[in-house]
C-alpha positions in Angstrom: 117.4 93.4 92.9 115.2 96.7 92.9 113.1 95.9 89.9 111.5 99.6 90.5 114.8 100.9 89.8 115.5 103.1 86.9 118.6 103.5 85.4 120.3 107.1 85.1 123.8 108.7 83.9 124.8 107.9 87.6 123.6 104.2 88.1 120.4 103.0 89.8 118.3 105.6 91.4 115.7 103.6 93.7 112.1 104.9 92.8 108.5 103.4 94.3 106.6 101.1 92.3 105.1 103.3 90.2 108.0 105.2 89.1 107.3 108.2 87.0 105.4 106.6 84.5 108.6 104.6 83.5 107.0 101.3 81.3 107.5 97.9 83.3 109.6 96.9 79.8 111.9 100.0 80.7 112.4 98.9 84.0 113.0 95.6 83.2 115.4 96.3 80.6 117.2 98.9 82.9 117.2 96.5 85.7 118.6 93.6 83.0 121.5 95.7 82.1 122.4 96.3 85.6 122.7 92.3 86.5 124.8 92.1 83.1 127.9 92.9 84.5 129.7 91.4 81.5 127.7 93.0 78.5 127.1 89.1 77.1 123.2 89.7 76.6 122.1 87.1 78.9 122.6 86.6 82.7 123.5 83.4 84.6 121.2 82.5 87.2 124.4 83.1 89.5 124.2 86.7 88.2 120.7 86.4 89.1 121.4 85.4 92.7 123.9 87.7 93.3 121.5 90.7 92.1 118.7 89.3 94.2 121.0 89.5 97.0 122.6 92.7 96.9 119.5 94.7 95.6 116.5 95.4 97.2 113.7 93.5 94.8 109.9 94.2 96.0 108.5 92.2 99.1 106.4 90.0 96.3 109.9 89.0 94.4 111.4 88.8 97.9 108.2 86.0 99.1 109.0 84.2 96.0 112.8 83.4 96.0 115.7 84.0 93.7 115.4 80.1 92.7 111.4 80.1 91.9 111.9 84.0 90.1 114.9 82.0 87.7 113.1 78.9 87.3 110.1 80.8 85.7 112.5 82.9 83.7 114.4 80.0 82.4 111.6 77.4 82.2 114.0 74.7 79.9 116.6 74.7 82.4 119.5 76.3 80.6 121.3 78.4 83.5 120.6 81.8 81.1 118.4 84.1 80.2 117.9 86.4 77.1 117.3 90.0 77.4 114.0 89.9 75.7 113.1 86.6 77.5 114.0 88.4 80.9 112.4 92.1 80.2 108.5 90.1 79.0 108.8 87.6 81.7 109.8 89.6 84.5 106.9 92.9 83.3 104.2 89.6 83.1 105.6 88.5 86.6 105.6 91.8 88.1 101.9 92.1 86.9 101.0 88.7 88.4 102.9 88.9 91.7 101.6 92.6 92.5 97.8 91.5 91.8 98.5 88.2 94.0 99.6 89.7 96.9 97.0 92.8 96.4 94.1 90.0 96.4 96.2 88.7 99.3 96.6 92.0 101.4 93.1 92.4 102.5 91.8 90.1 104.6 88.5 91.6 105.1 87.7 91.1 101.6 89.3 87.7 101.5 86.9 87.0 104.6 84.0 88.2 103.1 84.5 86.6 99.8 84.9 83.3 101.8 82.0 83.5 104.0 79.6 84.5 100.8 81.1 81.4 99.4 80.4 79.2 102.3 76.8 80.7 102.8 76.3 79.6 98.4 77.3 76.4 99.4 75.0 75.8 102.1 71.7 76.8 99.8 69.8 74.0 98.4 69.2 74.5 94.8 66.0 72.6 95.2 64.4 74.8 97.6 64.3 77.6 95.4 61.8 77.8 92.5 62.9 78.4 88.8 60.6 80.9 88.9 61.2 83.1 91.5 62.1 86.6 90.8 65.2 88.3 90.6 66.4 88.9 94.0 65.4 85.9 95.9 68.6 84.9 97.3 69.0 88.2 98.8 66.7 88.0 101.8 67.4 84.0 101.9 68.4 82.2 105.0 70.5 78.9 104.6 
């Protein structure tokens, strides 16, 4: 499934991410009428499947798995999804998974953030006075 596709006269032309200025809806709604081989309006999670296999979806749709992508688009269990259901869950999910795995794709900054975590935790609250002046905790030692 290449959810940065965009549909054209000639069928899906793959574009990157950031296609053009194409809205996420757009793309979505392009990329629903592509699985929709029938024209019914909804797509089985088969259809789903099949799409996910024989397109090329994003490495963040590809960590999470055809089954957990059409579990969160069809939350009650039917076995089909809605245009309109599929084009505002998938833009929202696209948002989501892209801002996960950026957070996720630096480890420097994921190591830094942890270690200034672990050095908070270590300060004693009580060894600090309520009056100290702005700045204290920047030349304190744990």
């Amino acid at each position: 499934m290449n959810v940065s596709a965009v549909g054209g006269s000639s069928g899906l032309n793959a574009v990157s991410g950031a296609s053009y200025g194409v809205p996420p809806q757009q793309k979505m709604s392009n990329l629903f009428d592509s699985i929709d081989t029938t024209g019914s309006g909804t797509i089985t999670q088969a259809q789903f499947e099949q799409a996910f296999q024989t397109q090329n979806p994003p490495a963040v749709f590809q960590r999470q798995g055809a089954d957990a992508i059409f579990s969160t688009l069809d939350p009650s269990g039917t076995g089909s999804v809605s245009k309109q259901n599929f084009v505002s869950t998938m833009s929202q999910l696209m948002v989501s998974l892209r801002a996960e795995s950026s957070s996720q794709s630096s480890p420097q900054a994921s190591g830094s953030v942890a270690a200034s975590l672990q050095f908070l935790n270590q300060i004693d609250p009580t060894t600090i006075s309520p009056d100290s002046p702005p700045g204290t905790l920047l030349n304190y030692s744990a």
